[in-house]
LOROMI-890778 format. One record per residue: residue number from 1; residue in one letter; x, y, z of N, C-alpha, C in turn. Coordinates in steps of 0.05 Angstrom, whole numbers. Layout:
<recs>
REC num residu    nxx    nyy    nzz   caxx   cayy   cazz    cxx    cyy    czz
REC NUM      A      X      Y      Z      X      Y      Z      X      Y      Z
...
</recs>
This chain:
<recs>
REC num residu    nxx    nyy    nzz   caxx   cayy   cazz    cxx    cyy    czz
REC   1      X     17    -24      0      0      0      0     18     25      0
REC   2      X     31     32    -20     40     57    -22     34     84    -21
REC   3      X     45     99    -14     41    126     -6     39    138    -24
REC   4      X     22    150    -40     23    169    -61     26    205    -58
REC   5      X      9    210    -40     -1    237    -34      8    248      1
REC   6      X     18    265      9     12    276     38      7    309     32
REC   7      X    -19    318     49    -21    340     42    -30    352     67
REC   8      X    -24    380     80    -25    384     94    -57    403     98
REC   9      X    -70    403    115   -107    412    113   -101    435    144
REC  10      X   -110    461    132   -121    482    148   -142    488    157
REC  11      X   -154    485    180   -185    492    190   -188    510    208
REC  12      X   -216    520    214   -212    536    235   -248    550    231
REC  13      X   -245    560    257   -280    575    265   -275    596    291
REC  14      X   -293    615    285   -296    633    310   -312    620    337
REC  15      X   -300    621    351   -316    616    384   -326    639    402
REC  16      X   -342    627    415   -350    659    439   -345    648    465
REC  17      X   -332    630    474   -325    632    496   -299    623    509
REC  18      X   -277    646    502   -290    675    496   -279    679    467
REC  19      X   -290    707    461   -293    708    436   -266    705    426
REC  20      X   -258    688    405   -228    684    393   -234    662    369
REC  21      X   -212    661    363   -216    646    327   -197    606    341
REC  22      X   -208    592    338   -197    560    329   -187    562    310
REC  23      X   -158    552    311   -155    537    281   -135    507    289
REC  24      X   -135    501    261   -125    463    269   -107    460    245
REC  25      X    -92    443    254    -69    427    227    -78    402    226
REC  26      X    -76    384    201    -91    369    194    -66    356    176
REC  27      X    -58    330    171    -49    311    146    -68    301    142
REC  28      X    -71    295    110    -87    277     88    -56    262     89
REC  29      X    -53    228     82    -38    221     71    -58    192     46
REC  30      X    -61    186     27    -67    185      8    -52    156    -10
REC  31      X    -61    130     -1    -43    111    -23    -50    106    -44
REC  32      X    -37     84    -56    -43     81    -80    -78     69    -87
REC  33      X    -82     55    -66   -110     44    -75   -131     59    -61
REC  34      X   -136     86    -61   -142    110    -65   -152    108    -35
REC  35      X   -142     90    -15   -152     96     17   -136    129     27
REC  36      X   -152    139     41   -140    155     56   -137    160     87
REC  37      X   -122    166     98   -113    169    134   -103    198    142
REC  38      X   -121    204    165   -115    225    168   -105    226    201
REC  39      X    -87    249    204    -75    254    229    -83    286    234
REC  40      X    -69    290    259    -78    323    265    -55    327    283
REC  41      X    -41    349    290    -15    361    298    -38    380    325
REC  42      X    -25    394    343    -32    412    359    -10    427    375
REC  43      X    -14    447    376     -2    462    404     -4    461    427
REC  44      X    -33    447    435    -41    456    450    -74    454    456
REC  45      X    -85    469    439   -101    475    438   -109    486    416
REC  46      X   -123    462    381   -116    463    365   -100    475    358
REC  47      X    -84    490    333    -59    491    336    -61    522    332
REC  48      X    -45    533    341    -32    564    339    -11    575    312
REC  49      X     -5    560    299     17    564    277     16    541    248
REC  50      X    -14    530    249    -13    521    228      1    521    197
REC  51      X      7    549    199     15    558    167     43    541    173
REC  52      X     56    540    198     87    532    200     94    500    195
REC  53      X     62    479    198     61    463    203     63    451    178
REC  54      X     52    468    163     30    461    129     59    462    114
REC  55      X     83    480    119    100    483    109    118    460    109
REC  56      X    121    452    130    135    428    136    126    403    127
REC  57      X    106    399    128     87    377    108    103    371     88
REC  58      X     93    396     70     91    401     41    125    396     36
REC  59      X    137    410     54    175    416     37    185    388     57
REC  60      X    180    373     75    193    356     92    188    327     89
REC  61      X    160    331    102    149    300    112    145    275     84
REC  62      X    128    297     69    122    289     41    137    273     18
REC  63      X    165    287     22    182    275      6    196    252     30
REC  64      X    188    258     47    199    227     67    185    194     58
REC  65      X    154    218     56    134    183     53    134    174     32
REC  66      X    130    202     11    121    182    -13    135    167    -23
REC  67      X    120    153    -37    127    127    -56    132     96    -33
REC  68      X    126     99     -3    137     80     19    112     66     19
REC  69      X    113     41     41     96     18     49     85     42     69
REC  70      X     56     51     70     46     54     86     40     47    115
REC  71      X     36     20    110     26    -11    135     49     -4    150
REC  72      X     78     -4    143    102     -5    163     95     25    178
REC  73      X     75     22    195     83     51    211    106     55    225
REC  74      X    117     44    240    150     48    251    161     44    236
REC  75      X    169     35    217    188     41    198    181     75    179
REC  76      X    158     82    178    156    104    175    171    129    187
REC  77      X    151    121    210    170    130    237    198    136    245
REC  78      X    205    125    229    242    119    233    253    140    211
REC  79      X    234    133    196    252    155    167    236    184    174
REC  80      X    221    195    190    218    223    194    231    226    227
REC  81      X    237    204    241    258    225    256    280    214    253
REC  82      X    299    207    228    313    205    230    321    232    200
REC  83      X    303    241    196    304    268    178    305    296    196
REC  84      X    281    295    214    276    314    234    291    314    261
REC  85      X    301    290    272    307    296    293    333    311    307
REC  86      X    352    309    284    377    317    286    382    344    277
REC  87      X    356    352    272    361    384    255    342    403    269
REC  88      X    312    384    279    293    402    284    290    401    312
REC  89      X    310    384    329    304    373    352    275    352    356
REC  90      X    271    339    381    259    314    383    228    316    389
REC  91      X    220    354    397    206    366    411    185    384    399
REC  92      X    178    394    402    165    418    385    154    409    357
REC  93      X    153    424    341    146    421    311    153    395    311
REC  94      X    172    378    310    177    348    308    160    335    305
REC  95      X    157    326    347    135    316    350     98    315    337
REC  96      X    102    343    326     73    350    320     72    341    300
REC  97      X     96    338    282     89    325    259     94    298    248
REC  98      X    111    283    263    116    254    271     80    246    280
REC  99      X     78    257    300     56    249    309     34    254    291
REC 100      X     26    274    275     11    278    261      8    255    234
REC 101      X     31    251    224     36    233    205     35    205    212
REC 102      X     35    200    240     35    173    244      5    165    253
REC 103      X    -18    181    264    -42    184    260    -45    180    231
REC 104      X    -38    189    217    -55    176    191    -43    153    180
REC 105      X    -25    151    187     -8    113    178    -27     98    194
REC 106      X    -32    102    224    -45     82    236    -75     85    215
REC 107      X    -88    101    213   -108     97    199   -112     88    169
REC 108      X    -89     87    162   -101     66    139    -89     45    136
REC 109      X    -71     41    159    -66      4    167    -98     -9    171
REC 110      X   -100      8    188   -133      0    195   -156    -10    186
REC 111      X   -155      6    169   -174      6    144   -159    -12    127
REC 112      X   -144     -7    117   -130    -38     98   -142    -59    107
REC 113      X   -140    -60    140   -144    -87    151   -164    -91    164
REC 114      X   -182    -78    164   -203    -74    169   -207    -81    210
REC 115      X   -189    -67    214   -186    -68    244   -191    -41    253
REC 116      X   -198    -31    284   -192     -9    294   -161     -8    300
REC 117      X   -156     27    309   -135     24    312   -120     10    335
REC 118      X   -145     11    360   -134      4    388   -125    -25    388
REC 119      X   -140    -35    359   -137    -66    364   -114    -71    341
REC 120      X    -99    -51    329    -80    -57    318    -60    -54    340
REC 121      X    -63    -43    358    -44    -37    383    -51    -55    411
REC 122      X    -65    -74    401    -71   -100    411    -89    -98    442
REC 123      X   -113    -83    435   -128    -76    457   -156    -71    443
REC 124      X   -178    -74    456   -208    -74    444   -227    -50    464
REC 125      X   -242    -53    446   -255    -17    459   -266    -25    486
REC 126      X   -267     -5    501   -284     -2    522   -287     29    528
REC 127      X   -302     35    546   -304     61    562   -283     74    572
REC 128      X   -273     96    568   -262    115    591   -273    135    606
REC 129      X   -271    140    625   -288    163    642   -269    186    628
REC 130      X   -294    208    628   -291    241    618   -283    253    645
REC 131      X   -265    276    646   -264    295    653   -275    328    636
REC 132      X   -290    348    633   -296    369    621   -283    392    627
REC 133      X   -271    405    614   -250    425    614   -266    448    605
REC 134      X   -265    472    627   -272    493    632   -268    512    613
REC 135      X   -270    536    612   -252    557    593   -249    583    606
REC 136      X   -241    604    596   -219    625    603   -241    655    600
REC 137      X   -262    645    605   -286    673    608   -262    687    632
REC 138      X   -257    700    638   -240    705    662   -256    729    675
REC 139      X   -267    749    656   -291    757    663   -328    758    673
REC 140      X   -322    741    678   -355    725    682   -348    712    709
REC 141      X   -372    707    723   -382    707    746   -360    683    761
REC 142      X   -363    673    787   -363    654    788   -382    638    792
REC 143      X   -410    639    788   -442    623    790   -448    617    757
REC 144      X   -423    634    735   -426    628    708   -406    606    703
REC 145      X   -387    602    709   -365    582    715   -374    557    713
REC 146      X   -386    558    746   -406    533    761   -424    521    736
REC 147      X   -442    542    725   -466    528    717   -449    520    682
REC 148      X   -430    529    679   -416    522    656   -416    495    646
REC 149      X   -414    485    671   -402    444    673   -435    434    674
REC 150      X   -453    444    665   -475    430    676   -489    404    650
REC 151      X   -478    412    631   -484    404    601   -469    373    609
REC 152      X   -441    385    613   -427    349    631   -441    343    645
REC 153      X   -444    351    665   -459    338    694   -482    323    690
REC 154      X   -499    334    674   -515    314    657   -516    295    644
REC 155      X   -490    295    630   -479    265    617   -465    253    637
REC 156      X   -469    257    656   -456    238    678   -422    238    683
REC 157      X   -400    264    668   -379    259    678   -376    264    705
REC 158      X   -354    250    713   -354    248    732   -326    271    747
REC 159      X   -312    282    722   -298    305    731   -296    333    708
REC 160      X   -290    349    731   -293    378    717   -263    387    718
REC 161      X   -253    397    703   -228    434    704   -236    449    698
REC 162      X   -217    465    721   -234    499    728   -203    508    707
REC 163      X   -213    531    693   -188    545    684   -178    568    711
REC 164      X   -154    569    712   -149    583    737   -134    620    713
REC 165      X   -127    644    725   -109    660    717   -117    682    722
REC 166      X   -130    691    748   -140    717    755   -120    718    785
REC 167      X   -137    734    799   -120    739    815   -123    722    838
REC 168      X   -110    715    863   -117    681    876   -139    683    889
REC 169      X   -141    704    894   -177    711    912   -198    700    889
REC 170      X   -204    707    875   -217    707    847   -214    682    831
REC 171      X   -189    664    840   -193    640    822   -202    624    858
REC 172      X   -196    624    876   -199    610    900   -234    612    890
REC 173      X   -244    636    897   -274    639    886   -289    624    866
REC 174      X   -282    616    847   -281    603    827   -296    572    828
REC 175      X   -262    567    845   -270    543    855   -286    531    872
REC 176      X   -294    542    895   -302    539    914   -337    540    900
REC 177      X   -341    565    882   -366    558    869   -376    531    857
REC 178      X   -356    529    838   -353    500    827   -358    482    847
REC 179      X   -340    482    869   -345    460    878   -371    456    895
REC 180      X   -387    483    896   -414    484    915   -434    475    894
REC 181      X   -429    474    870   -449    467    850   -443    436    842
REC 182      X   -421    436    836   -420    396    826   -429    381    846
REC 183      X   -416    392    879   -423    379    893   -394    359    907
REC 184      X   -395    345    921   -376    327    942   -359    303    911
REC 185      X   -373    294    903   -370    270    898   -354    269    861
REC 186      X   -358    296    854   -345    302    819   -320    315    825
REC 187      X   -304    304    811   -269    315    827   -262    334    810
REC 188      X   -249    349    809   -251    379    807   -214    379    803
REC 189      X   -205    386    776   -176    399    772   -176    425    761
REC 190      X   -158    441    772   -148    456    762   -129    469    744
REC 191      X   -124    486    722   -111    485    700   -100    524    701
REC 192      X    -74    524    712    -65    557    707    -47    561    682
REC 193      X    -46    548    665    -35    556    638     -7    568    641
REC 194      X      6    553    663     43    580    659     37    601    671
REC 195      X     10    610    684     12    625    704     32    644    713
REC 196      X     37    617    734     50    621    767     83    615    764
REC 197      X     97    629    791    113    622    791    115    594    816
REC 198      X    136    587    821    123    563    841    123    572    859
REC 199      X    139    602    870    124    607    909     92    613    905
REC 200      X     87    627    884     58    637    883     38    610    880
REC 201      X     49    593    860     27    564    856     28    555    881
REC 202      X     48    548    898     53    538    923     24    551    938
REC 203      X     26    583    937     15    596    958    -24    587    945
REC 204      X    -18    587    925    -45    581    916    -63    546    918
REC 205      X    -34    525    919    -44    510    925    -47    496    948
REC 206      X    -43    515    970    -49    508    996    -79    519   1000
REC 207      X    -88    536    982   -107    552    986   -130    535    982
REC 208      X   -125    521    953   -150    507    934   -148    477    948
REC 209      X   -135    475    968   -130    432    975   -156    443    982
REC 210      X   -169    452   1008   -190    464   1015   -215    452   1001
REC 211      X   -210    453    983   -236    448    960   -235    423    943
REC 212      X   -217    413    954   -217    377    950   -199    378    919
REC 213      X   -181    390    913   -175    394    877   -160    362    872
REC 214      X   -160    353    859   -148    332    840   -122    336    839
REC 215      X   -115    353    820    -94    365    807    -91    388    806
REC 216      X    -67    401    799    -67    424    787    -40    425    771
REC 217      X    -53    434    744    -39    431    710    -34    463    710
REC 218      X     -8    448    699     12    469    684     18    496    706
REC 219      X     19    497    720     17    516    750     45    541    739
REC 220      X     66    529    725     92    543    720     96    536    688
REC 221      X    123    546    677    123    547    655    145    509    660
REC 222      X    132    494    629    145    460    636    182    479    629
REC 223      X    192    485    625    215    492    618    230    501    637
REC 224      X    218    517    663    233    516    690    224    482    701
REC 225      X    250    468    697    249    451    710    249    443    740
REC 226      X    272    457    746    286    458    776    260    462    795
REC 227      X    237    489    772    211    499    795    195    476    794
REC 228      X    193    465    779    175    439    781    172    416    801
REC 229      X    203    414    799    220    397    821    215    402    856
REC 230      X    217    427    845    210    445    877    182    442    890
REC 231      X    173    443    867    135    447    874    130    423    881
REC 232      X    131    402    861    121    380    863    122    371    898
REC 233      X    146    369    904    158    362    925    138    380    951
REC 234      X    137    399    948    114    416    966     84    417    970
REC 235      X     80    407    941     46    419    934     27    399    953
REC 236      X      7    409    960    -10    391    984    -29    372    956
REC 237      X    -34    397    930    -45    383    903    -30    365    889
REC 238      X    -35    347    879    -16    331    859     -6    351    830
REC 239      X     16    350    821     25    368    798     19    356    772
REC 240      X      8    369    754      2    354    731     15    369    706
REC 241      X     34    355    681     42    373    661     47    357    637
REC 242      X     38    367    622     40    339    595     42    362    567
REC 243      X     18    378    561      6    386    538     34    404    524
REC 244      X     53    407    542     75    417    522    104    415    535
REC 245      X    104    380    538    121    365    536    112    340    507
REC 246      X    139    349    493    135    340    465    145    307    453
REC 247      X    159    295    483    174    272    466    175    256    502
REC 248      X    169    223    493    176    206    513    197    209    533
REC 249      X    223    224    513    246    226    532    244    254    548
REC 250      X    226    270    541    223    295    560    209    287    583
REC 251      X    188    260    584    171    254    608    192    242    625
REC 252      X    215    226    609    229    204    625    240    219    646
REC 253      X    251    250    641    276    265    654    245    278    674
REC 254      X    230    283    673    202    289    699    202    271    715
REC 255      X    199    244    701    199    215    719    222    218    734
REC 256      X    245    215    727    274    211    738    271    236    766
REC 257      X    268    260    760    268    281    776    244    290    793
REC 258      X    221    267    787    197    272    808    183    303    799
REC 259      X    188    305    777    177    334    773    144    338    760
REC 260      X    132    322    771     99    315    761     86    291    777
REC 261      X     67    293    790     59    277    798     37    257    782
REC 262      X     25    276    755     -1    269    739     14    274    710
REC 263      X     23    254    686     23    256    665      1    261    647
REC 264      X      9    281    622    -22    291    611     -5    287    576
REC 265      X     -1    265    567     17    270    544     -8    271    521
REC 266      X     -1    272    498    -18    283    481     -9    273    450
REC 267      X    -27    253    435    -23    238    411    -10    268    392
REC 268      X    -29    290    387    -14    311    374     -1    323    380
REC 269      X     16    321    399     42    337    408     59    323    413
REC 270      X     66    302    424     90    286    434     96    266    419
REC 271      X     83    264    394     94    244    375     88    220    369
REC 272      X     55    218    375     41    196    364     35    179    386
REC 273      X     22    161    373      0    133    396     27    121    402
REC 274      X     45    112    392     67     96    398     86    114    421
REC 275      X     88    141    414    100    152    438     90    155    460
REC 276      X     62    152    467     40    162    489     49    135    496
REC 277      X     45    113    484     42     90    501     70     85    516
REC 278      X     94     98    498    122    100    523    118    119    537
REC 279      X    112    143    533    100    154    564     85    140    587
REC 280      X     61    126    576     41    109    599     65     93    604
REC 281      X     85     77    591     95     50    603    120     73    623
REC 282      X    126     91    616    145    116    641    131    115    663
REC 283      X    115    123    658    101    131    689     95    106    705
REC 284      X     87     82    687     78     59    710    100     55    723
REC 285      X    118     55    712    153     47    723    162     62    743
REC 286      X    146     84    743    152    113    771    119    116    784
REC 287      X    101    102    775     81    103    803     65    131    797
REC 288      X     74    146    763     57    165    757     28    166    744
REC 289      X      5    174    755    -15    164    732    -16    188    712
REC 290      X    -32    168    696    -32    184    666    -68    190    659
REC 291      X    -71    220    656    -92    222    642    -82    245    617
REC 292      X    -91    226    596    -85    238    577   -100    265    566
REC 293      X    -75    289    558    -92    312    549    -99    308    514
REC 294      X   -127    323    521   -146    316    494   -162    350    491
REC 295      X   -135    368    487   -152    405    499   -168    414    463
REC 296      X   -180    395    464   -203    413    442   -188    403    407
REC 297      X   -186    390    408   -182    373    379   -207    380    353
REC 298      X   -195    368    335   -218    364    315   -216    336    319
REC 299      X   -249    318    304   -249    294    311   -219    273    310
REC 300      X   -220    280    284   -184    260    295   -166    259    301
REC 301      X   -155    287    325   -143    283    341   -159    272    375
REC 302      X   -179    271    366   -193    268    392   -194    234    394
REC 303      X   -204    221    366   -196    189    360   -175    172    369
REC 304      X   -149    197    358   -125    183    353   -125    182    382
REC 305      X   -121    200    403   -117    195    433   -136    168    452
REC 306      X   -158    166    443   -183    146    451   -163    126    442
REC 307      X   -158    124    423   -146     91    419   -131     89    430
REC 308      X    -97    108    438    -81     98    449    -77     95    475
REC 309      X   -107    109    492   -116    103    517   -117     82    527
REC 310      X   -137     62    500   -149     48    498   -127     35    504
REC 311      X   -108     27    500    -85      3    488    -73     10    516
REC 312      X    -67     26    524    -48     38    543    -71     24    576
REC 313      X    -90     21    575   -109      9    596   -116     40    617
REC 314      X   -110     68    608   -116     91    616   -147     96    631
REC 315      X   -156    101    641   -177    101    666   -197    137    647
REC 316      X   -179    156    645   -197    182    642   -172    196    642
REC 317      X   -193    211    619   -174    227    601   -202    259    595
REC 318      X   -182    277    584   -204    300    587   -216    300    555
REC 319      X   -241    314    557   -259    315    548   -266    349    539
REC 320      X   -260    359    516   -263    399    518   -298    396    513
REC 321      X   -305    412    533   -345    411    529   -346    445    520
REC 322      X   -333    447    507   -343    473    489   -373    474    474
REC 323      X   -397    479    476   -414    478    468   -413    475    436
REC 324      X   -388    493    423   -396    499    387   -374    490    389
REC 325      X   -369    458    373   -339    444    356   -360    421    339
REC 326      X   -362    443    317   -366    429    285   -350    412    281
REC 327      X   -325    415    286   -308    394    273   -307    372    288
REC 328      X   -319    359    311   -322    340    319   -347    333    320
REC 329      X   -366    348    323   -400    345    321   -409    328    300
REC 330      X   -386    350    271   -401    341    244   -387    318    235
REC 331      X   -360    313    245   -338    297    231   -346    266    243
REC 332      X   -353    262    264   -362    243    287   -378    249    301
REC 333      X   -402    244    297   -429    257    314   -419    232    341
REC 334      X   -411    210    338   -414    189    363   -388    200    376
REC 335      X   -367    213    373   -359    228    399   -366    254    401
REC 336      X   -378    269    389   -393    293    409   -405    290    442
REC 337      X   -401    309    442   -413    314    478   -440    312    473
REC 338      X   -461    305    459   -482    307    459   -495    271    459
REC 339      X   -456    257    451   -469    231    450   -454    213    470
REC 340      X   -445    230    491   -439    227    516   -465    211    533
REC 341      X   -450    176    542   -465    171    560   -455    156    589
REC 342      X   -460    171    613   -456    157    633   -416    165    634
REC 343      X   -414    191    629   -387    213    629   -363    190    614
REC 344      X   -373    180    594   -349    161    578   -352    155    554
REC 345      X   -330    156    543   -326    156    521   -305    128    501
REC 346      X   -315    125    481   -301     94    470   -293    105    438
REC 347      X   -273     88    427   -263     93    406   -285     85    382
REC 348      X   -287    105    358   -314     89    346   -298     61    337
REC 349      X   -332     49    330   -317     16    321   -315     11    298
REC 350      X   -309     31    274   -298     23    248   -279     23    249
REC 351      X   -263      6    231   -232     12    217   -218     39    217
REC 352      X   -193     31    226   -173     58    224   -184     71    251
REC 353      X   -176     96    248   -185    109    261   -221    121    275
REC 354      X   -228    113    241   -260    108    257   -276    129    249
REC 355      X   -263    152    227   -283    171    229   -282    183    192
REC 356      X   -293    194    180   -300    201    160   -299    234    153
REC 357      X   -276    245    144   -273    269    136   -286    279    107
REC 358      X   -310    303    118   -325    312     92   -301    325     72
REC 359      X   -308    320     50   -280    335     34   -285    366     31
REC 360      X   -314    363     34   -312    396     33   -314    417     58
REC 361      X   -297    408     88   -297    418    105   -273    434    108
REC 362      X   -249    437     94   -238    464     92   -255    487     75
REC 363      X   -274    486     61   -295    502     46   -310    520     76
REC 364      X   -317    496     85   -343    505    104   -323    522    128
REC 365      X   -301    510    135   -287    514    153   -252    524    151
REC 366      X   -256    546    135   -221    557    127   -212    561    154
REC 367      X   -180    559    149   -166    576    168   -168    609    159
REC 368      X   -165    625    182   -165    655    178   -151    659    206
REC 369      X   -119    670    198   -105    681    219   -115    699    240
REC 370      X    -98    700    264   -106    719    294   -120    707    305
REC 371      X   -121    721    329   -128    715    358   -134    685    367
REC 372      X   -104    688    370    -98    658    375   -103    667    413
REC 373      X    -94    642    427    -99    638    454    -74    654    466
REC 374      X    -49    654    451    -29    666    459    -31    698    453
REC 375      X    -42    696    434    -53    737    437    -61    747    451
REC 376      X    -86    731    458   -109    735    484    -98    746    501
REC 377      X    -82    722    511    -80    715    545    -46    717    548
REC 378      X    -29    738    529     -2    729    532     19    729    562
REC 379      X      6    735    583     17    728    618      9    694    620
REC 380      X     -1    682    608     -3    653    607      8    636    606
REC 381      X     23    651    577     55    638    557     84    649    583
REC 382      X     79    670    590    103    670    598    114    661    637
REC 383      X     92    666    646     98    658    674     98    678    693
REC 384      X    101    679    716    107    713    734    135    702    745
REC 385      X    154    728    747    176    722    753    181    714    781
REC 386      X    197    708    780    208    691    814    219    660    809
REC 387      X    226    655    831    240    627    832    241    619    862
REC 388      X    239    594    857    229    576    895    252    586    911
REC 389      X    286    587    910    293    587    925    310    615    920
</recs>
């Protein structure tokens, strides 16, 4: 099954909460017996720099695959980081596009073979429990917050994230709403985006244990390591950091150094189902659990992660309950939040990956540059200064 085609797909839509533009990176890869597999890259939170991604496709990856055995996904594998890794580093853009590309190899092994993917990775569907991820109204109430999660609460997940980044009175507030509305029994994490520095997360997460929190993600920037190290070791909360740590060997040196208590690795960022599952097999080896981050995908990055959950024997993983995501509503109506039952979610049960891309959904759905999340909110990206000791 040869590779004929890899092409790189731009999408994107305006949201109101709060008001800002989505956009996503996307591989088509294309064989000879006209199957197609698709993958998806992220930042984060679909992606922020698509145009950089599309470039790399087109001038990099492309001339890596074509004309190759599709089916050999690791051997794929091997010939894009052994192109990328020595030039582009193992991390960043890499990963996003390793991983992106290897989402769509798994999907049309799949489909060749008329298997899912989880069961090409030698595991069969079942349920995972949802967590629902909050958003960054930062302006709005905290009784608007609360009733935010209610659309989940209804489908029965069984956990919520509060977005944290106001001031600690005001996110303490927050929570404490939240937690007067879900109630005792729905566990409740928190998410400060690079925030904090670690005396201030420290000071904050002595504040929020109070309120029973789970976790608390991304509290500092992942790149001060030493603060991580520090925190971890202090926090009364468990530390959680995954969504931009890009490669197995960046989790290993967390593991080694105790600098995370909660892994959150991510099929479009760290370099595919095969790398997530060396992350899950890191952390069992250090006693870390893993819930995998899933921050607002289009359907097939949201797939690709379900399966390697799936394979990995992962418990709950998050869930973005954004009211308006066309691109997973329309692309896969059976994982929408609307077809949420009993707060869990399962890989669909066709071949490949499982889901069916309209061809005319970059039509319906262009990319159109700005106001990305890093425009918004740029004290997020960078951190507040200070250091633990």
């Amino acid at each position: 099954m040869r590779i004929v085609r890899v092409e790189p797909v731009l999408l994107g839509y305006p949201k109101s909460d709060p008001p800002m533009r989505r956009s996503f990176a996307l591989v088509r890869i294309t064989a000879a017996n006209g199957l197609t597999g698709w993958g998806e890259a992220s930042t984060n939170w679909g992606h922020s720099y698509p145009t950089v991604f599309a470039t790399a496709v087109r001038d990099v990856c492309a001339g890596i695959l074509i004309g190759h055995e599709a089916r050999d996904v690791r051997g794929r594998v091997a010939d894009l980081r052994t192109h990328l890794d020595g030039y582009l580093g193992r991390d960043g853009l890499t990963g996003q596009l390793v991983g992106a590309c290897e989402m769509a190899l798994w999907d049309l092994a799949g489909q060749a073979l008329g298997a899912p993917v989880c069961e090409l990775l030698g595991a069969v569907r079942r349920p995972i429990r949802l967590y629902g991820t909050g958003t960054t109204m930062f302006d709005a109430s905290p009784h608007w917050h609360a009733r935010y999660f209610d659309q989940a609460l209804g489908a029965g997940f069984p956990g919520v994230k509060v977005r944290l980044g106001r001031t600690p009175d005001e996110d303490v507030a927050v929570v404490a709403a939240v937690r007067a509305h879900v109630g005792p029994d729905v566990s409740i994490g928190v998410d400060s985006y690079w925030f904090h520095d670690a005396r201030t997360a420290l000071a904050l997460a002595s504040r929020l244990v109070e309120e029973g929190v789970d976790f608390f993600e991304e509290p500092v920037p992942q790149h001060r390591h030493s603060d991580l190290v520090w925190l971890t070791a202090r926090s009364p909360i468990p530390i959680a950091v995954g969504e931009r740590v890009g490669s197995p060997d960046a989790f290993a040196r967390l593991a080694d150094d105790r600098a995370a208590d909660v892994f959150q690795p991510d099929a479009s960022i760290c370099g595919g189902l095969l790398a997530c599952l060396d992350v899950a097999a890191i952390a069992a080896q250090h006693g870390i659990r893993v819930v995998p981050h899933v921050g607002g995908p289009t359907a097939v990055g949201l797939a690709a992660n379900l399966h390697w959950a799936t394979a990995a024997g992962v418990e709950e993983m998050e869930f973005d309950i954004d009211p308006y995501q066309p691109l997973v509503d329309e692309v896969s109506p059976a994982l929408a939040l609307t077809a949420v039952r009993n707060g869990s979610a399962a890989v669909p049960d066709r071949p490949g990956l499982g889901i069916d891309v309209p061809d005319d959904l970059p039509d319906r759905f262009p990319y159109v540059p700005g106001d990305t999340y890093a425009e918004l909110f740029p004290d997020h990206e960078r951190g507040r200064s200070g250091a633990p000791a």
